[in-house]
N, C-alpha and C positions, 0 to 999 in steps of 0.2 A: 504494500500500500504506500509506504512513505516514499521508494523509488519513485512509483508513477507519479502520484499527490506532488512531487518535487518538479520531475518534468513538464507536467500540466502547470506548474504555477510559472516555468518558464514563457507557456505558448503565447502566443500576441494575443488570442481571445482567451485568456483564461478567467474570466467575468463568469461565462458560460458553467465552468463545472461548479460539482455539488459541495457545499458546505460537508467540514468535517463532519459538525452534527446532527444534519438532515442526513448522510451514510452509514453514521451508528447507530440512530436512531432505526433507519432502514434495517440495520443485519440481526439487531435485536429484534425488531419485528417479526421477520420472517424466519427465526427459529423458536419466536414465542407460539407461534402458529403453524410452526412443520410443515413452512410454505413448500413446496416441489417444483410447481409451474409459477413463474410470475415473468411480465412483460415490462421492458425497457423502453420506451420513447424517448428518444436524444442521448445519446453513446458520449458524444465528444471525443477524448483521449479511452475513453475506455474507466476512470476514475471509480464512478459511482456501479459501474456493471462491474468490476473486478467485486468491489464491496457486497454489493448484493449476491452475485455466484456466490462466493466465501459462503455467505449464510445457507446456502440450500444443499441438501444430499446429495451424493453421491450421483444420484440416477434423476437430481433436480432438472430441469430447463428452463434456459430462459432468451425466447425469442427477444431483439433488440433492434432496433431501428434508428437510423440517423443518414442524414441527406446527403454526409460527404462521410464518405468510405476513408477517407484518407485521412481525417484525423483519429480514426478507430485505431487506422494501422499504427499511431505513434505508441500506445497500450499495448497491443494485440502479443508482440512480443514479450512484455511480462507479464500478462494474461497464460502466454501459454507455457514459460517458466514455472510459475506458481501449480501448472497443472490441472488449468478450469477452463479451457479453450472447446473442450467438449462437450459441457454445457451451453454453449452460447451458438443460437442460427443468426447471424447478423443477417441486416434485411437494407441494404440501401435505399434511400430513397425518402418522399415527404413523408411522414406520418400518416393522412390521409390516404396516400399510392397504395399502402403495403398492411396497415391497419387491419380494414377487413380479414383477408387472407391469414392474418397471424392468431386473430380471434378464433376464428373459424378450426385453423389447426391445430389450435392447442387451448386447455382448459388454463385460466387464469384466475392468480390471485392477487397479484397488487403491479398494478404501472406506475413507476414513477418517471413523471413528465421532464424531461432536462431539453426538450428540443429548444433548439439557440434562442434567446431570448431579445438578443440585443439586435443581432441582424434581423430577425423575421418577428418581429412585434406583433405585427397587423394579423400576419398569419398565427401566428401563439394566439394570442386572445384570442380571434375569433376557434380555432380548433378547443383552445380549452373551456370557451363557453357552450360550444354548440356540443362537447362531451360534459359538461357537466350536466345540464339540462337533461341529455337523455340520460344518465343517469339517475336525476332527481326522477324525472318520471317513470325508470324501472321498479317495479311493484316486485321484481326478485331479488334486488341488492338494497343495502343500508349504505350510507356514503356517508362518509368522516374528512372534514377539511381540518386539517392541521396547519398553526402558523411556523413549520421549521422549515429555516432554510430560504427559499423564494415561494414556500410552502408544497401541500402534499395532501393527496386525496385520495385516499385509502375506501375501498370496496370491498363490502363483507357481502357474499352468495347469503340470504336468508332462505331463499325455495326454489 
């Protein structure tokens, strides 16, 4: 973690990644919950997906997504040092392109949102409003907004 968390704080956008404590707060999560499957929106350096892998088993997944491939690749190799690269389907592309598809294939439990915040503003808010909504209106999940980090909005399946 501290290799990577040192490289990412070198990158010219490094605004972009996750807060120390919105990423522990994340890996305690999903071992308080024996998450398995959970989803990534916005990878950057790879920072926050290295942290969350860490928390999941052995046989965990976690589909991830971000628009430019190429800053994945600056993690990827200590990603697959640490020995969690087989965990991770990286998915290039908007959030909205590859979304569907990643729902559809695999059962989910928590996405946390990191797509770039500073360049794609217009596109952030509008994607993370038009997923909150349908989320408030899903009569199968409970939605929890937490203020850590640039904050976090956590999905409990109730039916």
């Amino acid at each position: 973690m501290k290799e990577l968390r040192e490289i990412t704080a070198k990158h010219p956008w490094n605004l972009m990644t996750t807060s120390a404590d919105k990423g522990q707060f994340l890996n305690i999560l999903l071992k308080l919950i024996n998450a398995k499957n959970i989803m990534e929106i916005g990878v950057f350096t790879g920072y926050s997906l290295l942290d969350t892998t860490m928390a999941l088993p052995d046989d965990g997944k976690i589909p991830a997504m971000d628009i430019n491939r190429e800053n994945y690749e600056i993690g990827l190799p200590i990603i697959e040092k640490v020995g969690l690269a087989h965990k991770i389907d990286f998915k290039e592309g908007s959030a909205l392109s590859v979304l569907d598809q990643i729902i559809e294939d695999n059962g989910l439990v928590v996405a946390p949102l990191d797509e770039p915040l500073r360049k794609y503003v217009g596109y952030y808010r509008n994607f993370v409003m038009e997923l909150n909504k349908a989320l408030t209106a899903d009569p199968r999940i409970k939605i929890y907004q937490l203020p850590i980090g640039d904050g976090i909005t956590l999905c409990r399946r109730i039916s």
